[in-house]
MOPAC internal coordinates of N, CA, C and O (Angstrom, degrees):
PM7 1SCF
backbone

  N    0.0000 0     0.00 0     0.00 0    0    0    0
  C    1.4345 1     0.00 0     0.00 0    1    0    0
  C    1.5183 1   109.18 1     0.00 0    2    1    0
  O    1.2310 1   119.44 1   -43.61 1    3    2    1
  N    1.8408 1   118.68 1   136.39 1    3    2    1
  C    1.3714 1   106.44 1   170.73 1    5    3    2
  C    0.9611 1   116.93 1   -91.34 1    6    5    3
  O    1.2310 1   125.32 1     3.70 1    7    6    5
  N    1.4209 1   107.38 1  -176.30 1    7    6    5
  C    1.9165 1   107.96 1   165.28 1    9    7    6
  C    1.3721 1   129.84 1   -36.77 1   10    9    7
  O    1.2310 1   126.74 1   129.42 1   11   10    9
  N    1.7690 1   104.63 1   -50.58 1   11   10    9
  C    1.4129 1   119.26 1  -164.42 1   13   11   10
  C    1.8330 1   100.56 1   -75.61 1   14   13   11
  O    1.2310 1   117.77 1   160.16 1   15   14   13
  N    1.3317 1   121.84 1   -19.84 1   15   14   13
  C    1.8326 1   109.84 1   174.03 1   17   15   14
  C    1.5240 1    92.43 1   -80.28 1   18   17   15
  O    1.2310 1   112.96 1   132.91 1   19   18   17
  N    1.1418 1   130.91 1   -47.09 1   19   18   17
  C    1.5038 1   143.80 1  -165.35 1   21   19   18
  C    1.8590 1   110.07 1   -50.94 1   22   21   19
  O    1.2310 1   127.66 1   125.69 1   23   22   21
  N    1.2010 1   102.87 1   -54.31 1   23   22   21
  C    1.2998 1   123.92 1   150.80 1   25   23   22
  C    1.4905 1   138.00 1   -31.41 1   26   25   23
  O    1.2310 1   128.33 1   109.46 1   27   26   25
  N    1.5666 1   101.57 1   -70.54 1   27   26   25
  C    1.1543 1   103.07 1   174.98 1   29   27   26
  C    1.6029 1   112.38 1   -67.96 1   30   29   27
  O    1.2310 1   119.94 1   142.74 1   31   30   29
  N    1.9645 1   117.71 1   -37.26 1   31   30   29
  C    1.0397 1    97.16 1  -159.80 1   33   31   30
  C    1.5647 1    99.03 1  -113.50 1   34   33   31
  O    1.2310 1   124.96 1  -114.70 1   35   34   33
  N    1.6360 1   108.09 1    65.30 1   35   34   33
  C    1.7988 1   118.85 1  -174.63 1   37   35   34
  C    1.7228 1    87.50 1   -61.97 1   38   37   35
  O    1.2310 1   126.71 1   -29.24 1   39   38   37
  N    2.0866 1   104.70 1   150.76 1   39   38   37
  C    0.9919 1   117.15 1  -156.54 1   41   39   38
  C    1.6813 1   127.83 1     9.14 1   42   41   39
  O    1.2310 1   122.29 1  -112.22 1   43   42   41
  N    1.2759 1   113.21 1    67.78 1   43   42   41
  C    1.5232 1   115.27 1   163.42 1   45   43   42
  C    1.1591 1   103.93 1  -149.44 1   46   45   43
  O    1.2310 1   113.05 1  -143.68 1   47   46   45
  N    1.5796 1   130.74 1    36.32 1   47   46   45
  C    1.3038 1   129.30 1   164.50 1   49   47   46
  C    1.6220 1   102.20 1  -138.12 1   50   49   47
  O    1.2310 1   111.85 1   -50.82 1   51   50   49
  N    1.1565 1   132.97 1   129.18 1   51   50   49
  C    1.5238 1   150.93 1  -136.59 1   53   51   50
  C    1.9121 1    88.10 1  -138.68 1   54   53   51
  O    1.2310 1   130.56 1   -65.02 1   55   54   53
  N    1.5789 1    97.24 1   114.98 1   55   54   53
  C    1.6397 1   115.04 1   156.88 1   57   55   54
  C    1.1565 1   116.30 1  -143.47 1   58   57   55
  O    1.2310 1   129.15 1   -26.54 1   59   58   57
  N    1.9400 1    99.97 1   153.46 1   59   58   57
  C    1.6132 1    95.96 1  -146.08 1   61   59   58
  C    1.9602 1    72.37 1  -121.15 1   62   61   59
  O    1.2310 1   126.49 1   -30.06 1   63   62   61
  N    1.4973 1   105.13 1   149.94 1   63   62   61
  C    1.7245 1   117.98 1  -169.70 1   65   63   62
  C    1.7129 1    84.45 1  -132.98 1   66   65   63
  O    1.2310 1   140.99 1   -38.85 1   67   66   65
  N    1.5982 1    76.86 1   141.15 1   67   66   65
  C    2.1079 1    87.83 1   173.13 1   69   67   66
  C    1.0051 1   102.69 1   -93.12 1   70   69   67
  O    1.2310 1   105.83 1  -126.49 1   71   70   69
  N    1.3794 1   143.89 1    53.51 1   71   70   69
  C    1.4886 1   134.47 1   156.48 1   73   71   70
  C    1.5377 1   117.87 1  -138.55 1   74   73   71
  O    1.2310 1   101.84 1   -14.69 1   75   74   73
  N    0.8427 1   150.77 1   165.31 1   75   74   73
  C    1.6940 1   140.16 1   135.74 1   77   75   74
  C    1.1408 1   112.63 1   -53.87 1   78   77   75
  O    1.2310 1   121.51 1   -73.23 1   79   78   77
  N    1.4477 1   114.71 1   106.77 1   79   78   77
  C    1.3750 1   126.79 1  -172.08 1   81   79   78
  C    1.8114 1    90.62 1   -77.86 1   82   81   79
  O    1.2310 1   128.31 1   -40.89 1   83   82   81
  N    1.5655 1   101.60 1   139.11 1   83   82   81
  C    1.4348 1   133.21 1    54.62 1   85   83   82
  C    1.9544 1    83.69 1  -130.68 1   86   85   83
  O    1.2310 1   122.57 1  -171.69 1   87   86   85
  N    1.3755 1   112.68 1     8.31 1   87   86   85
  C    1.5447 1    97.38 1   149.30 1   89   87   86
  C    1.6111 1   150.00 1   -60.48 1   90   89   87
  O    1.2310 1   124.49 1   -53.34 1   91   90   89
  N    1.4728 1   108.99 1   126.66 1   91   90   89
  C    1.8134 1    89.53 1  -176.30 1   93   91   90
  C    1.4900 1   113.92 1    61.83 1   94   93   91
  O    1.2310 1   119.33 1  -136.45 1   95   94   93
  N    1.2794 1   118.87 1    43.55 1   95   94   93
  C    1.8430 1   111.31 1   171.27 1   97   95   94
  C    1.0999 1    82.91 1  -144.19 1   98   97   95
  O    1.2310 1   134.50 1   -18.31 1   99   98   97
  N    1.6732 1    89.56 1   161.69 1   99   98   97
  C    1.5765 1   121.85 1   161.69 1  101   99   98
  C    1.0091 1   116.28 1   112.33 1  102  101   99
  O    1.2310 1    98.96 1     5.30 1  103  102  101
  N    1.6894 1   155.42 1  -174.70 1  103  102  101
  C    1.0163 1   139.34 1   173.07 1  105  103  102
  C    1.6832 1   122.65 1   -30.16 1  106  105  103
  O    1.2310 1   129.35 1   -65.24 1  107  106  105
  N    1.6399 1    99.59 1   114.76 1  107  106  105
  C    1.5951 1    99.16 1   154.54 1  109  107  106
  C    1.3448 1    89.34 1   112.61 1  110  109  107
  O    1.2310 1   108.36 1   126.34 1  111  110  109
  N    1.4845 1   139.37 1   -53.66 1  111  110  109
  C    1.2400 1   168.41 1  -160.69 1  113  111  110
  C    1.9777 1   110.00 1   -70.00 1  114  113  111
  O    1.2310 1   134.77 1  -116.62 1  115  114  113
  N    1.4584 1    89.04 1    63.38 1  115  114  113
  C    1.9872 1    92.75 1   162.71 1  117  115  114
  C    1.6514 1   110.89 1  -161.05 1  118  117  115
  O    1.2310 1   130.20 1    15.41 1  119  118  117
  N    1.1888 1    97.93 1  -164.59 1  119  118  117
  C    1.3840 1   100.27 1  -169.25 1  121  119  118
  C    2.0247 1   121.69 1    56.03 1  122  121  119
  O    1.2310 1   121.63 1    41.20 1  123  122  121
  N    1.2163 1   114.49 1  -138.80 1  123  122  121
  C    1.3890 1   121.82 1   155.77 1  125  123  122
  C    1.3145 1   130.32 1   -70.74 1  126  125  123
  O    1.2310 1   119.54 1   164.41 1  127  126  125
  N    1.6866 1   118.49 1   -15.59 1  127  126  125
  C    1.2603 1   110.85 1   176.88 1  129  127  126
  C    1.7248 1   109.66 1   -78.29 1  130  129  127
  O    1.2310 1   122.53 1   175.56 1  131  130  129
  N    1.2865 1   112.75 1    -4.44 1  131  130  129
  C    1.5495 1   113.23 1  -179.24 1  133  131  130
  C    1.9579 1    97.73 1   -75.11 1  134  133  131
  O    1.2310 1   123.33 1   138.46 1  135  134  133
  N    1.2464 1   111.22 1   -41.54 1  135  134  133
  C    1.6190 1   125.59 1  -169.48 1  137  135  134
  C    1.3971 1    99.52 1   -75.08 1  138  137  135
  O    1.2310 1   113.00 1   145.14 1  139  138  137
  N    1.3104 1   130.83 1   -34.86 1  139  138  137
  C    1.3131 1   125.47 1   163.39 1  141  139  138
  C    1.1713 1   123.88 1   -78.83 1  142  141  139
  O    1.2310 1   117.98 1   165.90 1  143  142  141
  N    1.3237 1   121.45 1   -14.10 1  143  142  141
  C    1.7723 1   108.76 1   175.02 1  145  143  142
  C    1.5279 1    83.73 1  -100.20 1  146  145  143
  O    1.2310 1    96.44 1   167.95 1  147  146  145
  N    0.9236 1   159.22 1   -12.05 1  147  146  145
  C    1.5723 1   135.74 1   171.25 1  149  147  146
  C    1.7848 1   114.01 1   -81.33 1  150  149  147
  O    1.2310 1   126.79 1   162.87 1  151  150  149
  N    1.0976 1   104.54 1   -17.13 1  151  150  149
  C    1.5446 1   121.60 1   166.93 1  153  151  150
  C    1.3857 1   108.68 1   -64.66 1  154  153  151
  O    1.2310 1   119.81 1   112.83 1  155  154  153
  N    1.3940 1   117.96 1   -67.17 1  155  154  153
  C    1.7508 1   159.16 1  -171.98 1  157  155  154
  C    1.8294 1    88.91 1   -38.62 1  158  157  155
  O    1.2310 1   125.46 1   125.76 1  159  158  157
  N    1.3723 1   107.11 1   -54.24 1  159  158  157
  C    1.5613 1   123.20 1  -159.45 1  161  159  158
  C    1.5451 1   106.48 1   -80.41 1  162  161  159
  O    1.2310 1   126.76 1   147.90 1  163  162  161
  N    1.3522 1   104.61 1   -32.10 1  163  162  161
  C    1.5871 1   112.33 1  -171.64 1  165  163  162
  C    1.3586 1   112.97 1    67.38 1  166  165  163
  O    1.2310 1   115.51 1  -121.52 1  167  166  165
  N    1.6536 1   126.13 1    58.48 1  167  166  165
  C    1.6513 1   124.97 1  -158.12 1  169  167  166
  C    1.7893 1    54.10 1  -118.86 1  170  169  167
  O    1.2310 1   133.82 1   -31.93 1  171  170  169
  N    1.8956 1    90.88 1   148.07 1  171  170  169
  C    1.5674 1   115.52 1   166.20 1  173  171  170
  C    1.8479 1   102.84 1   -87.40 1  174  173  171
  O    1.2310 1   123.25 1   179.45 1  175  174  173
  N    1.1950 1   111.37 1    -0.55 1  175  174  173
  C    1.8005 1    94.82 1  -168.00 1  177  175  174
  C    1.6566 1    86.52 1  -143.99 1  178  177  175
  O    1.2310 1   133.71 1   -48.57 1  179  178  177
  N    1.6689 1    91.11 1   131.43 1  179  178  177
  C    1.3638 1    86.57 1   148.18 1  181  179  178
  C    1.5347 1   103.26 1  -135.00 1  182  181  179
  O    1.2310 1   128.18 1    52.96 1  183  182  181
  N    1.9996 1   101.86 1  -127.04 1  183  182  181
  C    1.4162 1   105.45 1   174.47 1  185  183  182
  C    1.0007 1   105.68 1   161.84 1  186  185  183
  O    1.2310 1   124.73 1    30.94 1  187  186  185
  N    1.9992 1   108.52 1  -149.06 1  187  186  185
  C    1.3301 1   100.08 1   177.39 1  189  187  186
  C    1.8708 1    95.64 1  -147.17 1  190  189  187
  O    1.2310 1   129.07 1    -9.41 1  191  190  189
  N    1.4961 1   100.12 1   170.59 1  191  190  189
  C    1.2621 1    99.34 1  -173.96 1  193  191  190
  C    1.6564 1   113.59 1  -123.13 1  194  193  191
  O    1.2310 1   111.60 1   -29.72 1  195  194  193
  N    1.1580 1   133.43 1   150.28 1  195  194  193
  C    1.5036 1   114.90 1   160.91 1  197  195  194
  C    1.4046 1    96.79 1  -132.31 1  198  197  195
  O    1.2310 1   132.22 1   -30.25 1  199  198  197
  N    1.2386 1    94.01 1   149.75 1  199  198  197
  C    1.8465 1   128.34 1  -163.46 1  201  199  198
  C    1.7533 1   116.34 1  -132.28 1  202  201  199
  O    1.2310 1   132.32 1   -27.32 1  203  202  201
  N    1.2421 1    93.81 1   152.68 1  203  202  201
  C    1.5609 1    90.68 1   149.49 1  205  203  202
  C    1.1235 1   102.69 1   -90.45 1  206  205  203
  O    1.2310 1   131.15 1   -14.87 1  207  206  205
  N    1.4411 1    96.09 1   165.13 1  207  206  205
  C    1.6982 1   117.64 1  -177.53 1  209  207  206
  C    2.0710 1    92.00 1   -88.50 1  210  209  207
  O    1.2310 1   121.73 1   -15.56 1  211  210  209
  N    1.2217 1   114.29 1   164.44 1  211  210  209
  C    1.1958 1   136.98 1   167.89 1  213  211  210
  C    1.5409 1   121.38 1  -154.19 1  214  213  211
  O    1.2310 1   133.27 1     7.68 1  215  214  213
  N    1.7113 1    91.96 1  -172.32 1  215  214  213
  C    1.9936 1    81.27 1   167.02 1  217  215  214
  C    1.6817 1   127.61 1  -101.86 1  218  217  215
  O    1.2310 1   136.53 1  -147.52 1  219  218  217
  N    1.5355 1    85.61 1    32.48 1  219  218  217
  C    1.8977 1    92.13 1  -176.66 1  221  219  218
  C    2.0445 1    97.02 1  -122.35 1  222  221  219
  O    1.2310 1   126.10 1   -60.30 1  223  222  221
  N    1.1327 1   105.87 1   119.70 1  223  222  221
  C    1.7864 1    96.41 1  -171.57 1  225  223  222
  C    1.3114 1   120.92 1   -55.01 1  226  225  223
  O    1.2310 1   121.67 1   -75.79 1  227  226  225
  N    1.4656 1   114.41 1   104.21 1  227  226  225
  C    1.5608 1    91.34 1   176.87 1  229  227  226
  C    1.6612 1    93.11 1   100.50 1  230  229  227
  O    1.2310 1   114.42 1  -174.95 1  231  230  229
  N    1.5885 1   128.17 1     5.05 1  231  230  229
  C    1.1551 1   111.19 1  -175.66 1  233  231  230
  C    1.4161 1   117.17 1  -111.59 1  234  233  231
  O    1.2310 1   116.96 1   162.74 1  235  234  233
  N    1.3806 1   123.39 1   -17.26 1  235  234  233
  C    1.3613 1   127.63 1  -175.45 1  237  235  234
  C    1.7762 1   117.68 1   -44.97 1  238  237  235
  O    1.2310 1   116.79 1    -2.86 1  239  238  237
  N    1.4371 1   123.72 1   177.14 1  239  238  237
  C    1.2910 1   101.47 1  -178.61 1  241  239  238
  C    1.4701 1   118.62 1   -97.31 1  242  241  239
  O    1.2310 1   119.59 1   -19.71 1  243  242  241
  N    1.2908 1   118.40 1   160.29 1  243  242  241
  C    1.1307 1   104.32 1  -166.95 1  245  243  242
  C    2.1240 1   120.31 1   -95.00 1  246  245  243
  O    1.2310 1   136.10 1   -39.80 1  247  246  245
  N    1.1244 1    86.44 1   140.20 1  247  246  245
  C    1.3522 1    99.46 1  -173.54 1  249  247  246
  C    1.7641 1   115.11 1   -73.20 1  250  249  247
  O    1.2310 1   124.65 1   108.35 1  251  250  249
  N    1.3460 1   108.68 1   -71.65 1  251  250  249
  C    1.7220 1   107.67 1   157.02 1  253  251  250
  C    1.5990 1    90.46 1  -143.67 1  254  253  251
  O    1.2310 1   141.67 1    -6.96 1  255  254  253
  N    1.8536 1    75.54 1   173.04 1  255  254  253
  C    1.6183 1   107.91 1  -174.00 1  257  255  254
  C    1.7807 1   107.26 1  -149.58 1  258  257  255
  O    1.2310 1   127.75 1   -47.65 1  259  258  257
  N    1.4571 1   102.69 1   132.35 1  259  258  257
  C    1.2156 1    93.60 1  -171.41 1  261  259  258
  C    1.9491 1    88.49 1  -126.33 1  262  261  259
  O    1.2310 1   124.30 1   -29.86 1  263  262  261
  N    1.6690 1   109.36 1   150.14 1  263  262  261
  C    1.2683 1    99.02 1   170.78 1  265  263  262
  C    1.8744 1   116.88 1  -118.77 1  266  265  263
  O    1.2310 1   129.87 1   -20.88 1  267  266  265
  N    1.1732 1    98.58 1   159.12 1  267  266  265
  C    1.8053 1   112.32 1  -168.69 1  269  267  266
  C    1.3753 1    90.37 1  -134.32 1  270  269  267
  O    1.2310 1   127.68 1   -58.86 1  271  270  269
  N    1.5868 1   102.82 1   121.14 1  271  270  269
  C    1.3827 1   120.62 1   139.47 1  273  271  270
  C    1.5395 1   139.50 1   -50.90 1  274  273  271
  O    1.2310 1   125.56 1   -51.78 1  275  274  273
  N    1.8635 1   106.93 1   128.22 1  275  274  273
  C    1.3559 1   127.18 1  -169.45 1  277  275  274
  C    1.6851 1   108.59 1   -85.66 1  278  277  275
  O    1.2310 1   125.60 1   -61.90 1  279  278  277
  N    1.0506 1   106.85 1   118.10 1  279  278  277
  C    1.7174 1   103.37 1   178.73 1  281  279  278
  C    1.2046 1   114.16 1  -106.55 1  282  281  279
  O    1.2310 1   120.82 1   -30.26 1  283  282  281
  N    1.4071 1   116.03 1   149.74 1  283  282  281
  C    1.4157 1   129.92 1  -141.94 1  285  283  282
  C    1.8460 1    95.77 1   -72.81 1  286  285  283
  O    1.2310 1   119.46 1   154.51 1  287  286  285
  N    1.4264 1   118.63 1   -25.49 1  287  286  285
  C    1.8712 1   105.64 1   174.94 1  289  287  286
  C    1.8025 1    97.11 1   -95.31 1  290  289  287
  O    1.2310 1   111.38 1  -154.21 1  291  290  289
  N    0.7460 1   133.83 1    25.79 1  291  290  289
  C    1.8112 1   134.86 1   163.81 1  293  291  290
  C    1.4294 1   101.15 1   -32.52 1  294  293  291
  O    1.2310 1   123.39 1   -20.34 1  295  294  293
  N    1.3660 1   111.11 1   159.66 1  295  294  293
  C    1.7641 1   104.27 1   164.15 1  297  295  294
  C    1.8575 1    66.85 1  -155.56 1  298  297  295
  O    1.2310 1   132.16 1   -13.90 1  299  298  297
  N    1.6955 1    94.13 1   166.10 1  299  298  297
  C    1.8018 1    96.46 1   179.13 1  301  299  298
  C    1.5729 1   103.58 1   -68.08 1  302  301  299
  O    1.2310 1   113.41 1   160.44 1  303  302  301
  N    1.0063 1   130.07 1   -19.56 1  303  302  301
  C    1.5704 1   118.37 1   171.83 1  305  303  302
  C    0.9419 1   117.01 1   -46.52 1  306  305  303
  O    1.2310 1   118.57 1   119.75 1  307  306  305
  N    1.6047 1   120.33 1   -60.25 1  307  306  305
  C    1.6698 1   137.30 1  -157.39 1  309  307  306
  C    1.2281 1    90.62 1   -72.02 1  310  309  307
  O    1.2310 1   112.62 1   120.66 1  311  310  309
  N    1.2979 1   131.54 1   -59.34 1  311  310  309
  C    1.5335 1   131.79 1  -137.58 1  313  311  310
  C    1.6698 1   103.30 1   -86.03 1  314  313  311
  O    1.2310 1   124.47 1   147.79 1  315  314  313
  N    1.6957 1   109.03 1   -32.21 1  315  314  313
  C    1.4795 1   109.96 1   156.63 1  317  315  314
  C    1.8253 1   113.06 1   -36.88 1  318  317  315
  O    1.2310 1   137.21 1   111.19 1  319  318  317
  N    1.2453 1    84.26 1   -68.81 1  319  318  317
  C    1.9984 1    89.84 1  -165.17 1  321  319  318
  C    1.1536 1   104.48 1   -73.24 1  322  321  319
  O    1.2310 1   102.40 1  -169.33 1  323  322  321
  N    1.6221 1   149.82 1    10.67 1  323  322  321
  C    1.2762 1   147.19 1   132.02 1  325  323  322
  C    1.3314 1   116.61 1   -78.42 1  326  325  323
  O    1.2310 1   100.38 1   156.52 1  327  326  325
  N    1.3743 1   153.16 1   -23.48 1  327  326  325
  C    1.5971 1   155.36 1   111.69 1  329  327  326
  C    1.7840 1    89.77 1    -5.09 1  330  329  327
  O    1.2310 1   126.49 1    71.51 1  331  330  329
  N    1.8877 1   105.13 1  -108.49 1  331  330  329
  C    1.4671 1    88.08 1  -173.51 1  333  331  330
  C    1.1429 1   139.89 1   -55.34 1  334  333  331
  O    1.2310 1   104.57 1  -162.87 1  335  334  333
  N    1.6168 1   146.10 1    17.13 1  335  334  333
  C    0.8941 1   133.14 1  -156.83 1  337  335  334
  C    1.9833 1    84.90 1  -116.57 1  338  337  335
  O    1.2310 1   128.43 1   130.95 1  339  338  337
  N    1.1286 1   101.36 1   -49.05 1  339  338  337
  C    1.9317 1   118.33 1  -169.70 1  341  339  338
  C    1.4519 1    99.14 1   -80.56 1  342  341  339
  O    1.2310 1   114.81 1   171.96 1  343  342  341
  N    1.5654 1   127.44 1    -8.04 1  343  342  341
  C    1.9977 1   105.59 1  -159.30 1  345  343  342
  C    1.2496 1    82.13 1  -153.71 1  346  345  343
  O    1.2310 1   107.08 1   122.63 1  347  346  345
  N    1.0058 1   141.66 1   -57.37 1  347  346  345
  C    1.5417 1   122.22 1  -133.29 1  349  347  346
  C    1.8094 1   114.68 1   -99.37 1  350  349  347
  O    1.2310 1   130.98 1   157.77 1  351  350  349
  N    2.1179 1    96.43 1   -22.23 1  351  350  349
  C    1.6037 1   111.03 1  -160.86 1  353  351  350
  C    1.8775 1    70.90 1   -94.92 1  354  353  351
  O    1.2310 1   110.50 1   165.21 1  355  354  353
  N    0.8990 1   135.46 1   -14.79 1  355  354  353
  C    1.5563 1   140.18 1   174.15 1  357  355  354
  C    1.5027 1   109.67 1   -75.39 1  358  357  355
  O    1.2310 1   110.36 1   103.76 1  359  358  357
  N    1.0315 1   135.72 1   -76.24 1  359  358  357
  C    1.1790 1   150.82 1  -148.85 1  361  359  358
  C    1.7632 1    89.51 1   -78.42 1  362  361  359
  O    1.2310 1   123.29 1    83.91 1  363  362  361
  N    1.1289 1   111.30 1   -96.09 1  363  362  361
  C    2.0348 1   112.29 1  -162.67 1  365  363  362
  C    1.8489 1   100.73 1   -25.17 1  366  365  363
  O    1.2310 1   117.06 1   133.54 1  367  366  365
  N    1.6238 1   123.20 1   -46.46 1  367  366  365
  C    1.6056 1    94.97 1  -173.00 1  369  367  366
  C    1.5165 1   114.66 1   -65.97 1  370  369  367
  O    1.2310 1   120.10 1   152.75 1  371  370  369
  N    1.7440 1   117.42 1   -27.25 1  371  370  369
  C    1.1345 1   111.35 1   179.97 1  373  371  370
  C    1.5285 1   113.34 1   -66.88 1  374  373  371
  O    1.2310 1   122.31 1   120.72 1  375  374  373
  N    1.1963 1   113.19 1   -59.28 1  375  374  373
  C    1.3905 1   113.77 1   156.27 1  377  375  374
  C    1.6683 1   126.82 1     7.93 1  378  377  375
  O    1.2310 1   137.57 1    74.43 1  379  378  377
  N    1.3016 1    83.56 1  -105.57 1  379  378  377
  C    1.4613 1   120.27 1   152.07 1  381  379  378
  C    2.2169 1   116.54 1   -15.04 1  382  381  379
  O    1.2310 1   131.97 1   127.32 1  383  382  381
  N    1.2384 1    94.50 1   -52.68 1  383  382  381
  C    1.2098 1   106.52 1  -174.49 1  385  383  382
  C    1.4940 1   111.14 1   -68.93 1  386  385  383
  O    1.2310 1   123.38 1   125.31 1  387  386  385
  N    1.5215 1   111.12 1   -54.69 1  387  386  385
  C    1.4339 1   127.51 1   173.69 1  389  387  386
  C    1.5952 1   107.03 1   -58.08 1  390  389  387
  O    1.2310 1   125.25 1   130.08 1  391  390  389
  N    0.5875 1   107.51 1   -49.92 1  391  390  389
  C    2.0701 1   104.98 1   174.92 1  393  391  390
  C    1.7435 1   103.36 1   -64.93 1  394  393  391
  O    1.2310 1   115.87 1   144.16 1  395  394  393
  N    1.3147 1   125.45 1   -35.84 1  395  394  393
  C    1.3718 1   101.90 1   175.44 1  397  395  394
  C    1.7349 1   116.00 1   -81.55 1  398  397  395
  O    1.2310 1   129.15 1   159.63 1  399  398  397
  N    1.1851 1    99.98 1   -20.37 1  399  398  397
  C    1.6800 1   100.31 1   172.73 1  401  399  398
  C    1.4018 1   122.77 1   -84.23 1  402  401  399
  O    1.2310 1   123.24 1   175.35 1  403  402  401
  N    1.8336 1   111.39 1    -4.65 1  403  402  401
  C    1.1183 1   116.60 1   169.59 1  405  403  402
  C    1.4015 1   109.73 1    66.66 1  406  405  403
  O    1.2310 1   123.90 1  -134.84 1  407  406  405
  N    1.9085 1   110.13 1    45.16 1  407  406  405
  C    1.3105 1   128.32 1   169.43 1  409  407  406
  C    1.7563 1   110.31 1   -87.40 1  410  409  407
  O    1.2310 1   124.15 1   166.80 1  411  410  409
  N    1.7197 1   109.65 1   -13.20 1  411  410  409
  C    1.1603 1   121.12 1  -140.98 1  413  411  410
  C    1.7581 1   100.88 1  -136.94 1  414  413  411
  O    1.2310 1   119.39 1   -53.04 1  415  414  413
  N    1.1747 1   118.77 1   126.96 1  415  414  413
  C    1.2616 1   113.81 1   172.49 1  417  415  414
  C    1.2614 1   130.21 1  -141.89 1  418  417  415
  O    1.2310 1   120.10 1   180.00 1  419  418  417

């Protein structure tokens, strides 16, 4: 996405990050390599975040954040599908919900 969609449509585009931002974001920072540098670090908590989108990656503000505990046999697989399963399949409908009721701006 460029500036000029980013622009026109400031806070009206919704992204959901597997970490507690301002952890693990920003360039380079998705998929499993987010679950492996929170592994890498040995932080007991992570999660996930939802944001608006902007023109900084990973920089918009954040809307909610919920956190899920890292257990000591994790591999980034597991700890991925405990992210979405505890934060993220959680977080975007609420999300989601508050922006159509215009809880959220």
């Amino acid at each position: 996405m460029g500036p000029c969609v980013l622009n026109v449509f400031e806070n009206k585009i919704i992204n959901v990050h597997p970490s507690l931002i301002p952890s693990f974001c920003g360039k380079g920072f998705y998929g499993l390599k987010v679950h492996q540098a929170a592994i890498d670090c040995g932080v007991k908590i992570t999660g996930a975040t939802v944001h608006f989108v902007n023109n900084v990656i990973d920089g918009g503000k954040i809307i909610l954040q919920k956190a899920v505990y890292v257990q000591p046999d994790d591999t980034p697989e597991i700890l991925q599908k405990r992210v979405m399963e505890e934060a993220e399949w959680v977080l975007l409908p609420q999300a989601v919900a508050m922006f159509c009721k215009g809880e959220i701006k």
